[in-house]
C-alpha positions in Angstrom: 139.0 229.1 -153.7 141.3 231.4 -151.5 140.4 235.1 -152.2 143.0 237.7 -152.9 142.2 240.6 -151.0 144.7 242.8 -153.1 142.9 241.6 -156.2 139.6 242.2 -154.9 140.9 245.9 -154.3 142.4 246.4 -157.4 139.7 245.3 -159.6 136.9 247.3 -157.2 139.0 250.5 -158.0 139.1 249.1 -161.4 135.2 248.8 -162.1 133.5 250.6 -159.1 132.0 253.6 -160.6 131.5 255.2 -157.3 135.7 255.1 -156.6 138.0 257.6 -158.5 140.7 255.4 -159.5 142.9 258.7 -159.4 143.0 259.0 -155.4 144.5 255.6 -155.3 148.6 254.8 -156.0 150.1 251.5 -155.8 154.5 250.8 -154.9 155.4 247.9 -156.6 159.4 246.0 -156.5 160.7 247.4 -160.1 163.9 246.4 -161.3 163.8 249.0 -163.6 163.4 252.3 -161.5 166.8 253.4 -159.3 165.7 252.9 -155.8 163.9 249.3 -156.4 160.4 250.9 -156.0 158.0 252.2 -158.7 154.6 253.9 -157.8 151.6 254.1 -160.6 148.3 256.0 -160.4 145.3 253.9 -160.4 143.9 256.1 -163.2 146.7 254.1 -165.6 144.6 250.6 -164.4 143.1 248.7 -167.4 143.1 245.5 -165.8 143.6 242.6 -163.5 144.1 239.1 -163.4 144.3 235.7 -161.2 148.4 237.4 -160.7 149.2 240.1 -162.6 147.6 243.6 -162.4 148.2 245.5 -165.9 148.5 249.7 -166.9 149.8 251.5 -169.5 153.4 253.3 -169.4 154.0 255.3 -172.4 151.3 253.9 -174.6 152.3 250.0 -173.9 150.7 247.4 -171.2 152.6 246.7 -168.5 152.3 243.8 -166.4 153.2 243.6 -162.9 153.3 240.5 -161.0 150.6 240.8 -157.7 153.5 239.6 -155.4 155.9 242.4 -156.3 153.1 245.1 -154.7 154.3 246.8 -151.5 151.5 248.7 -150.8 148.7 250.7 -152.1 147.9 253.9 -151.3 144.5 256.2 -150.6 146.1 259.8 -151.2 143.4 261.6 -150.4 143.0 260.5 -147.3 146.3 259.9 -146.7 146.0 256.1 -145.9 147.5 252.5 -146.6 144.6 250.7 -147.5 146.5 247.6 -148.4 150.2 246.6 -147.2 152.1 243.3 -148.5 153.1 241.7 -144.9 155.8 240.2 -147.1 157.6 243.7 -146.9 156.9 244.5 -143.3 160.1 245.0 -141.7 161.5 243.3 -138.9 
C-alpha cells in the first residue's frame, strides 16, 4: 500500500500528544469562500480518513476531500510543512 504523507501528517497532529494541533493551519480549494481558498486551524481536527480529513464549522462536520489541500502550515515557526505539488505554479 502507497502511503499518504499528507495523511500521515494530519492524523500525527491529530493524535500526537506531544504536537499542539493549534500551531498548525491547513489551505484547502473551497468553493464556498470568495477567493477559492479556505484556511482551518488544526485545533478544529476530529478526524481523518483513507481521503477525506474532517473538522467542525459552526457545530457541524465538515469533510474536505485530501486532494483539495494546498498546503499546510506550521505558524509558529513560520513554515510549510506540507505543499500539494499539484498547486505549484509553473
Amino acid at each position: 500500500m502507497v502511503r499518504n504523507p499528507l495523511r500521515d501528517l494530519l492524523s500525527r497532529l491529530l493524535w500526537d500528544p506531544k504536537t499542539d494541533k493549534g500551531d498548525y493551519e491547513i489551505a484547502y480549494l473551497s468553493r464556498g469562500v470568495k477567493g477559492g481558498i479556505e484556511r482551518v486551524s488544526c485545533r478544529k481536527l476530529v478526524k481523518v480518513t483513507k481521503d477525506f480529513f474532517v473538522y467542525i464549522k459552526g457545530g457541524e462536520e465538515k469533510y474536505i476531500p485530501l486532494h483539495r489541500v494546498i498546503e499546510v502550515v506550521d505558524k509558529r515557526r513560520g513554515k510549510i510543512v506540507y505543499s500539494n505539488p499539484r498547486f505549484k505554479e509553473a
